[in-house]
C-alpha positions as CSV (number, residue, x, y, z in Angstrom):
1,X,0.0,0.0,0.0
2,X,0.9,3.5,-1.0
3,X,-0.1,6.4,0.8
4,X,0.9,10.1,-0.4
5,X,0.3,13.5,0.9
6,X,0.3,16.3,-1.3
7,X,1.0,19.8,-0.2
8,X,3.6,22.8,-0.4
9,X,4.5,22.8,3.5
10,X,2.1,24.4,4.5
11,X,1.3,23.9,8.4
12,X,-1.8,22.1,7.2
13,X,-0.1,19.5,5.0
14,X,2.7,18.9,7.5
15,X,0.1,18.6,10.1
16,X,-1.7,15.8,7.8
17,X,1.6,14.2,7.0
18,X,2.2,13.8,11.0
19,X,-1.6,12.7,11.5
20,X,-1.2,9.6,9.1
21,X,2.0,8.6,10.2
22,X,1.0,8.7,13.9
23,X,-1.9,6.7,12.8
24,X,-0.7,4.0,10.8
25,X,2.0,3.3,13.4
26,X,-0.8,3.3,16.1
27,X,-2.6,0.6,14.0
28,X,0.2,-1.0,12.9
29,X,-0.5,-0.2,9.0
30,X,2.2,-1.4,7.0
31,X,2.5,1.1,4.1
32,X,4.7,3.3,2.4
33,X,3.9,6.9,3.3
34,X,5.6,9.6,1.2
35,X,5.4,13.5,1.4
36,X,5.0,15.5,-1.7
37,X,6.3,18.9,-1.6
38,X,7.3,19.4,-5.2
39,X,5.0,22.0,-7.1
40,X,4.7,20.1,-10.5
41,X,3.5,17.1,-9.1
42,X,0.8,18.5,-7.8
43,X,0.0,20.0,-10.9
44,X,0.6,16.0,-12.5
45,X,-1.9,15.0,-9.7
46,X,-4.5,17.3,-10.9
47,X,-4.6,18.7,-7.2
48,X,-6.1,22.0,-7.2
49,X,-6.0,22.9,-3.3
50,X,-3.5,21.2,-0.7
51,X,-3.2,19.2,1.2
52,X,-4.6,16.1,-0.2
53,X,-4.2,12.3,0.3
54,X,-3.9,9.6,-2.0
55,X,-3.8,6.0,-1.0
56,X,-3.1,3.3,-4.3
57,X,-3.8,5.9,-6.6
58,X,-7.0,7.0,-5.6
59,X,-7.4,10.4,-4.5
60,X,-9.3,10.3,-1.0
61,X,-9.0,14.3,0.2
62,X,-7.9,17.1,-1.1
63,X,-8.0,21.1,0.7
64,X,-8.8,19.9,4.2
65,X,-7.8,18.1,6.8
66,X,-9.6,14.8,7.3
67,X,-11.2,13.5,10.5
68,X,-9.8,10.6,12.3
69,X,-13.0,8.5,11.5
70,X,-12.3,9.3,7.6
71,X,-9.1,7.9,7.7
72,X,-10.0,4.6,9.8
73,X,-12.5,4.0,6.3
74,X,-9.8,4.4,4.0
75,X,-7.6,1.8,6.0
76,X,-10.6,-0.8,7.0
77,X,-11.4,-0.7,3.5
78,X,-7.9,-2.1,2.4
């Protein structure tokens, strides 16, 4: 499993970033989680506001910051 985040460093995509890593460590979610700072992948991704979360592909958020519950679907649906 892949999991991105998108964003330009903003505090909102860090604070994302730190949200799924605590939360896949806490539920022992073996996947690759990557950061995405750079401006023309974004642009690749056909992400229009950051931050924004892909998991496999498959965009799940993008502009806000999820809730807790949102991400425990993406992973229980894996």
């Amino acid at each position: 499993m892949k999991v991105q985040v998108f964003g330009v460093g903003c505090k909102k995509c860090n604070q994302l970033y730190e949200m799924l890593k605590k939360y896949m460590e806490k539920n022992h979610i073996n996947a690759e989680l990557e950061h995405i700072e750079d401006l023309d992948k974004l642009l690749e991704a056909g992400i229009m506001m950051s931050p924004a979360v892909f998991i496999d592909g498959v965009k799940k958020s993008e502009g806000r910051i999820p809730t807790e519950t949102q991400i425990k679907e993406w992973f229980s649906l894996k």
